[in-house]
C-alpha positions, -999 to +999 in steps of 0.1 A: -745-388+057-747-408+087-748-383+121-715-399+128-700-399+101-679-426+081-671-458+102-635-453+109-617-492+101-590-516+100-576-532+070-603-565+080-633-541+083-637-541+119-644-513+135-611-494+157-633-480+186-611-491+212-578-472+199-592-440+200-585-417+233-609-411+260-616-373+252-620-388+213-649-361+197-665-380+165-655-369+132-688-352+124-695-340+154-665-313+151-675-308+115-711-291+126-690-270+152-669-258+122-703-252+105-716-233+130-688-215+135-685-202+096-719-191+099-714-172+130-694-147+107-695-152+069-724-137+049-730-164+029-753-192+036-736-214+009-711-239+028-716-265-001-680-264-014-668-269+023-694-296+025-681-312-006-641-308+009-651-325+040-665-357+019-632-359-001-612-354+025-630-382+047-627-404+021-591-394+009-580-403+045-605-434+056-583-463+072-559-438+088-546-433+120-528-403+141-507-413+168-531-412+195-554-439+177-581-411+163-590-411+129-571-389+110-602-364+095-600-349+127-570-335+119-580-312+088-611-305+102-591-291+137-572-272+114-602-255+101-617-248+137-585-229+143-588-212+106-625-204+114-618-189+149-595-164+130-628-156+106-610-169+074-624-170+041-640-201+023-614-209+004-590-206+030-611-237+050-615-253+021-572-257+017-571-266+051-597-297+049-578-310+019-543-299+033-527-333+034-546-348+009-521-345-021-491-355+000-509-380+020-535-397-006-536-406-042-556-375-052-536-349-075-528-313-074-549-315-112-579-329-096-581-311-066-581-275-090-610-297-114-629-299-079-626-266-061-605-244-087-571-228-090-572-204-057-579-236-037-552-254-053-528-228-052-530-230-013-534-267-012-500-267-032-482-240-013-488-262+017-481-295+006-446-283-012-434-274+026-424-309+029-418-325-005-380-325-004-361-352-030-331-357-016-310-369+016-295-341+036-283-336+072-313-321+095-304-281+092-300-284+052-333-298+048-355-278+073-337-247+057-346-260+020-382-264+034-386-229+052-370-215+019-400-233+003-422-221+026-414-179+022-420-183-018-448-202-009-461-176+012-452-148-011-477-162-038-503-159-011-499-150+028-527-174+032-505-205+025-488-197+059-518-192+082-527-230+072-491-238+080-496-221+117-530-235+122-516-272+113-490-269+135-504-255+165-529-284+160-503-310+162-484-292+190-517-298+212-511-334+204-480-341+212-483-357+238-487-389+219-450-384+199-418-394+213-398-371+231-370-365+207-397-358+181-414-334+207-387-317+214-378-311+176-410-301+166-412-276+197-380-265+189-387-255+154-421-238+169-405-216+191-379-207+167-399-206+136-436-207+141-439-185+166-424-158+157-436-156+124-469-158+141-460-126+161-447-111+128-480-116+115-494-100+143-515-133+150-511-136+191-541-158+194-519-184+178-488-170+188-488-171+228-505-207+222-476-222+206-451-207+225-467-223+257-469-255+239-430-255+230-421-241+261-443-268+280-419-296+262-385-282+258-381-267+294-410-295+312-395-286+345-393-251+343-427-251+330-445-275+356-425-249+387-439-220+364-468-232+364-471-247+399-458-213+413-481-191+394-511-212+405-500-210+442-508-176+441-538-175+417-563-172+445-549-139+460-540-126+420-576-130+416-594-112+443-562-083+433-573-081+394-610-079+407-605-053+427-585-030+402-609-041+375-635-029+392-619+004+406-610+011+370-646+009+357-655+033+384-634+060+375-632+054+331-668+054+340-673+087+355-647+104+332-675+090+305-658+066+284-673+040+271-652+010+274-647-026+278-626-039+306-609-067+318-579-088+339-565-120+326-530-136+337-501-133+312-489-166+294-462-183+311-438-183+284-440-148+285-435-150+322-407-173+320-388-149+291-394-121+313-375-138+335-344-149+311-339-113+295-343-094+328-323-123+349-352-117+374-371-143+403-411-149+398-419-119+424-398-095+408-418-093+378-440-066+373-467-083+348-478-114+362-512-100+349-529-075+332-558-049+326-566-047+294-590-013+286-607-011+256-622+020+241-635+034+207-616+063+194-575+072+194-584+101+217-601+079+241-571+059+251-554+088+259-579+102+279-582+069+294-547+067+304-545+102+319-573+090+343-555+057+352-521+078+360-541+097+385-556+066+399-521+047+403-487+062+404-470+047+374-434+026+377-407+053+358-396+038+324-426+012+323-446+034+297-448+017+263-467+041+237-471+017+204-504+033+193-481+066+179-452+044+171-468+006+159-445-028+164-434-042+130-466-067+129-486-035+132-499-039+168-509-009+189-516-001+222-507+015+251-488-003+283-481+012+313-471-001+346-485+008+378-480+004+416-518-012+425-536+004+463-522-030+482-486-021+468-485-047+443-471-040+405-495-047+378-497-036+337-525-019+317-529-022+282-551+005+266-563+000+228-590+004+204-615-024+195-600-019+161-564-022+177-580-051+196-589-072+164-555-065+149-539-079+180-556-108+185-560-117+145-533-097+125-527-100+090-560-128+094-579-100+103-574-085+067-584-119+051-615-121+070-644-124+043-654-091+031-659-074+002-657-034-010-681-018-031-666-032-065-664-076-052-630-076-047-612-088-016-600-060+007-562-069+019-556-035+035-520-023+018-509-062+028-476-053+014-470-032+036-473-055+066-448-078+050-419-057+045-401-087+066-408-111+044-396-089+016-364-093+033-359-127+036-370-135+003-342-112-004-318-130+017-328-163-005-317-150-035-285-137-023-276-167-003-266-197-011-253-212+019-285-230+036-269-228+073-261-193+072-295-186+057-313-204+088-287-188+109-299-150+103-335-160+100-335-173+136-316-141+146-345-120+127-373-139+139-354-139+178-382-140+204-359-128+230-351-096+207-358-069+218-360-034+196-359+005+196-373+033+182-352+060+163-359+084+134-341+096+106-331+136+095-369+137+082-387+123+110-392+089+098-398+061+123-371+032+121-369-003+139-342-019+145-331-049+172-316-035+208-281-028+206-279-016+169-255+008+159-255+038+134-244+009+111-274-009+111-298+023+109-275+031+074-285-001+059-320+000+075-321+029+050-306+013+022-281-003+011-263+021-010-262+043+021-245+014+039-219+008+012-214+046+010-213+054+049-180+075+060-197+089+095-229+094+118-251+124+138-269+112+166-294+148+176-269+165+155-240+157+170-208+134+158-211+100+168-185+070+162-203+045+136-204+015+166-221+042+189-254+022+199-285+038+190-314+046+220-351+049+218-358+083+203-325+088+188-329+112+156-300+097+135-287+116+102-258+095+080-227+110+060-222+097+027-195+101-001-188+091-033-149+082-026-159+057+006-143+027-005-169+006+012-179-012+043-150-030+065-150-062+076-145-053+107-186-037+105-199-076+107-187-075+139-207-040+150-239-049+132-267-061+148-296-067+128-294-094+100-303-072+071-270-049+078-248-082+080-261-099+044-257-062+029-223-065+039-213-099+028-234-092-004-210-064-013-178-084-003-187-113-032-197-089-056-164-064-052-141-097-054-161-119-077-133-124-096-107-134-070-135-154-059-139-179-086-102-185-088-098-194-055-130-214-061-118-234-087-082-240-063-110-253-034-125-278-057-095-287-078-075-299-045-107-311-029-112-337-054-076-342-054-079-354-018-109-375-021-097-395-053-128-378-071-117-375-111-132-332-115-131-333-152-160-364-150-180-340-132-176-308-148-198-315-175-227-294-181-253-319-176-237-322-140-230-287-130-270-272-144-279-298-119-258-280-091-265-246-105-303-254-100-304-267-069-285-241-054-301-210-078-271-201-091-277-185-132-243-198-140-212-217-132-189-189-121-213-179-097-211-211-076-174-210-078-175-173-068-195-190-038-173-212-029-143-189-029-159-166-006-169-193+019-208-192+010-202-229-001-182-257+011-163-278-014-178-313-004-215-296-013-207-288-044-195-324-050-216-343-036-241-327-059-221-332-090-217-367-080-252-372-077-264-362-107-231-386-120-241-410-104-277-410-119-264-405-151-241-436-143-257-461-121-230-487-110-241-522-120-232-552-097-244-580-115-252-610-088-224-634-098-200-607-097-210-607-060-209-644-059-180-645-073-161-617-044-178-645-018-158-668-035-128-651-034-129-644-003-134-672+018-105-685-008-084-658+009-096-664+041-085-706+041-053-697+017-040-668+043-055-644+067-093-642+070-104-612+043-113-577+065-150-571+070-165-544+057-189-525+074-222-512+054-242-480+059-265-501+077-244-514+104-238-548+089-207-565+082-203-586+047-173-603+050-152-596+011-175-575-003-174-535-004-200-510-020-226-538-028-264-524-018-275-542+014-310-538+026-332-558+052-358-581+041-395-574+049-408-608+052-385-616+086-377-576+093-343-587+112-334-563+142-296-558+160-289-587+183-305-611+159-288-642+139-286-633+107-274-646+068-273-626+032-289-637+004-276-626-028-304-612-051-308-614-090-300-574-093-305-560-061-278-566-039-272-585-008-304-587+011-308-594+048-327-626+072-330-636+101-321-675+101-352-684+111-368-671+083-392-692+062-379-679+034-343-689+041-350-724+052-373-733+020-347-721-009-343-745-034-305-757-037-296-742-065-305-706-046-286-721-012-257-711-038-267-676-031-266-672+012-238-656+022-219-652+058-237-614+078-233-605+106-241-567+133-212-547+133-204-539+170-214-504+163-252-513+153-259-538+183-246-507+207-262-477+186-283-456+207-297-437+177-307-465+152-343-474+147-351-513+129-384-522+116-398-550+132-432-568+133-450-593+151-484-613+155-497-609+190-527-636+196-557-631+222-591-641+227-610-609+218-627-586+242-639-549+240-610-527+246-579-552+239-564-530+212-568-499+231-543-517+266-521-527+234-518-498+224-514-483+257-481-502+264-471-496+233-476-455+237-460-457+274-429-476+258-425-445+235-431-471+204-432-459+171-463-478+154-463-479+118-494-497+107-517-521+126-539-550+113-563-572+133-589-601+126-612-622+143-621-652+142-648-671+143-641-691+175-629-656+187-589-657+185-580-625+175-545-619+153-529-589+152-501-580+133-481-545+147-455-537+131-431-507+140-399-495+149-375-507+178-338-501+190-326-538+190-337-574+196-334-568+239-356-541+237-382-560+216-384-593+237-387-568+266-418-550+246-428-583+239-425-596+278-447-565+288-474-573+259-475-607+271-492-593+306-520-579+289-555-597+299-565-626+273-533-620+251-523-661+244-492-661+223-468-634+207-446-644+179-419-624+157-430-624+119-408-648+105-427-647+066 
């Protein structure tokens, strides 16, 4: 293989080193860092199968482009830089060079398991399945549908989501070159998504990254004055964390532990939550920074913290102890605050190396390559580390609603959350979010306790059930057979998602029945409304369809849904009349059309002009309603621009601009076939509307005219969909952009600006 790898090219073979960033690393150049890196820590010597994934993979994905103009191998093998920093098996990195393949490239699921084998696959698959989604929905069904995906994905193999966290925090450090509405989804879904199941996962190496990254483009001013005041101070924080770090050492030192210590400054979205949940300014808060302390044995961090609490007077109510009572994700460690020698507040962590490398890595730690004594793969009781993801996986099969499923797993997977620590009768520890009540801790139990609740102790004495429980609280619930159930009035008590889907879950199994009556009424006068004929639709071809996509077992159980409120009546229809409809395709023939043209520019010189009808794609056919209208490719027609309809032999009406060369060489028997178009007012105005365009910019070439191009394209927020250029032999270089733009003002002024770069001649709309 060539030291650089691959020449990364255009569709004419030339070679795209002027699109690619300033900081651009080549291709192979990151690969040998991966190399390196998987050596650092894996036993084996044998990287050929990784070898043999980076080859497919850079072949797979030769000819394409990210957004910032690199090619797009540098995106798999970042992945697997991130992968190896967490000390991930082979066959992990191996699913994370070939991630995108399958979705992205021709190869199959069937080939990539021929190549590499089923484990590999499995992953690959797990991954790629995250965003395979075959149908239309509005933005919260479908990124629901595709985190449901995700959690059976995951539950196959936990694996399938560190891939998923290392992708994204890949393309979260380069957003930069997206537009801000998609940076501010993506970092949207990070921050409520991503980075918490990072942190459930115990994986804060990726987790405080991505929460930075998120923060840094959904608050950008609060995070530049974040950042801009922390650094003011950095100089000073310094010299302070210095100083403790090395009074610290002095004194661990002679009390002879051996330890490891050291100061770093916290994150600033920590900082900046900090500052949300405890409504506090940047000087009021207590952990700026910290001193971390780390030791070898359980005993020594005690022993460690009894010397620093005679060193510094500690801040009452500051003292965290997780080693005796672990977060969910299994972290441990000891945090106390302190009052520094200069007066100034600082935090000190104290853990073992072990605790160390289960903060940093979590669950990844326990995938790390290594084997026991019989070959196998150590996961270290994983089950037990995922008793949250037992829960929502739960939640998916007893939910059918998408919105309300997305709903509670944002509230369970709430960064600003914060939890306590109680026990129950037997001295078991329970977690549950701040501000539970003995409700919550009943269902945290189990559900049947929930169900059967009548009354609460609290350190053995009478409580009322919405008494909220505290840190430490020893909590004992009183059951009986003749409790006629939870009240509805509960849902408003609980807390903590799992106690609210227990209850619901109970309400539409007690009144199942009542349910799909009143289910059947919803639908019946629905359809009634809309004109929709139910008994068309109620055939069992149509409602498996809706029973399948919803994972419903049978018919009564969707109406049973819809009575409760779990579904909404225009759902379920719209998925009955899909599958009708695919059944049933509606056939316009194109002289049926012709024909409605006829008729109604008859209308329009016999009376009053026929009313237009406005499309789905904010044009107006003037006589004609539900006929399929799409624009034409060859002249890609854009808001503000003249337009005419040509009737198609089966396809509908499509649409060109009138300058299109098309249009003007048509034969006069197909001149038969144009009809009267025209932009609905609402289209030439919409704000939210993207239209393909393309054009052909010409230029005498010179090194580095695609990459000022492209830079006016990237500081117009344009989004590019495919680029082609050639040269001639004189030198006149054409090249065709194409890509997507608001309306026609907004192109002539993209075009205006492109006509200012250096040794561009002529810019010209694609009219063929």
């Amino acid at each position: 293989m060539d030291k650089n790898g691959p020449e990364i090219k255009i569709d004419n073979g030339e070679l795209a080193t002027s699109m690619i960033p300033e900081d651009f690393t080549e291709p192979q150049v990151l690969y040998e860092k991966l190399i390196k890196m998987i050596r650092q820590y894996h036993p084996s010597d044998d990287i050929s199968m990784i070898e043999k994934a980076y080859r497919i993979a850079y072949k797979a994905h030769d000819g394409q482009l990210r957004k910032s103009g690199e090619p797009y191998i540098i995106h798999p093998v970042c992945v697997c830089i991130i992968l190896a920093e967490l000390e991930l098996d082979k066959e992990t990195i191996v699913a994370g060079m070939l991630h995108d393949v399958v979705e992205d490239t021709v190869m199959t699921s069937e080939e990539l398991a021929a190549e590499f084998g089923d484990e590999v696959a499995l992953l690959v698959d797990g991954v790629t399945k995250l965003t395979q989604l075959d149908y239309v929905a509005d933005k919260v069904e479908v990124q629901a549908e595709n985190l449901r995906k995700m959690f059976l994905a995951m539950a196959k193999d936990i694996r399938v989501i560190l891939i998923k966290l290392a992708d994204r925090l890949h393309n979260m450090r380069t957003m930069q070159y997206q537009t801000p509405k998609k940076q501010k989804e993506k970092s949207r879904e990070t921050l409520d998504i991503y980075a918490p199941i990072a942190d459930r996962l115990g994986i804060s190496k990726v987790k405080v990254e991505l929460d930075d990254l998120a923060f840094k483009y959904l608050e950008p001013e609060m995070y530049n004055q974040l950042v801009s005041s922390i650094a003011n101070g950095k100089e000073q924080r310094d010299i302070l964390i210095r100083k403790i770090v090395k009074e610290v050492s002095h004194h661990i030192e002679e009390a002879g532990i051996k330890a490891t210590i050291d100061g770093r400054a916290k994150h600033y979205f920590s900082v900046y939550k900090n500052r949300v949940t405890q409504n506090k300014r940047l000087d009021q808060i207590y952990d700026l920074f910290a001193v971390r302390i780390i030791v070898e044995t359980e005993r020594d961090c005690y022993t460690a913290l009894g010397v620093i609490h005679e060193i510094y007077k500690p801040i009452p109510g500051h003292f965290k102890d997780y080693i005796s009572m672990p977060k969910p994700n299994n972290y441990q460690s000891l945090h106390t605050t302190l009052i520094g020698s200069m007066g100034q507040p600082f935090e000190i962590q104290i853990r073992t190396y072990e605790m160390h490398r289960t903060a940093e890595y979590g669950i990844a730690a326990h995938w790390k390559y290594k084997e026991n004594q019989y070959g196998s793969k150590d996961r270290d009781n994983e089950e037990e580390k995922l008793a949250w993801l037992r829960r929502i996986l739960e939640w998916q099969r007893d939910m059918s609603d998408n919105k309300e499923f997305l709903s509670l797993l944002k509230s369970d997977l709430d960064l600003f959350s914060d939890h306590v620590y109680c026990f129950t009768k037997d001295g078991d520890v329970k977690n549950l979010p701040a501000g539970s009540t003995t409700i919550d801790f009943a269902y945290a139990v189990h559900s049947a306790v929930g169900n059967k609740m009548v009354g609460a102790r609290v350190n053995g004495n009478l409580v009322p059930i919405d008494y909220k429980i505290q840190n430490g609280d020893r909590v004992e619930i009183m059951t009986s057979q003749n409790s006629r159930g939870p009240s509805r009035d509960w849902l408003a008590l609980v807390k903590s998602p799992q106690a609210k889907n227990k209850i619901n879950q109970w309400f539409r199994s007690q009144f199942k029945e009542e349910n799909i009556v009143r289910g059947k009424e919803l639908l019946a006068n629905y359809c009634k409304a809309q004109g929709v004929v139910l008994s068309d639709l109620l055939k069992s071809e149509y409602t498996d369809y809706c029973m399948r996509k919803y994972g419903f077992r049978d018919w009564d159980s969707v109406l049973a849904a819809l009575g409760h409120g779990g579904l909404k009546e225009g759902q379920i229809v719209n998925r009955l009349q899909s599958a009708y409809d695919k059944k049933n395709p509606k056939h316009t023939t194109d002289q049926e059309i012709l024909d409605a043209v006829a008729k109604s520019t008859e209308n329009a010189g016999a009376s009053k002009p026929a009313a237009a009808v406005k499309s789905k794609s904010g044009i107006v056919v003037a006589g004609l309603s539900d006929v399929s209208v799409r624009f034409s490719k060859c002249c890609s027609p854009v808001p503000g621009d003249e337009i005419i309809g040509f009737v198609t032999r089966g396809r509908g009406v499509s649409i060109h601009r009138t300058d299109c060369v098309n249009m003007m060489n048509l034969s006069e028997a197909d001149r038969q076939r144009i009809i009267e178009a025209e932009w609905s007012v609402d289209s030439q105005g919409s704000a939210d509307e993207d239209y393909d365009a393309e054009i052909v910019i010409y230029a005498y070439d010179r090194m580095g005219i695609l990459m000022d191009i492209t830079r006016v394209l990237t500081e117009n927020k344009i989004d590019v969909k495919a680029m082609n250029t050639r040269t001639s032999k004189q030198g006149i270089a054409t090249i065709n952009v194409s890509f997507a733009i608001r309306g026609v003002e907004a192109l002539n002024e993209l075009i205006k600006k492109l006509r200012n770069v250096p040794n561009v001649t002529d810019i010209e709309r694609s009219r063929a």
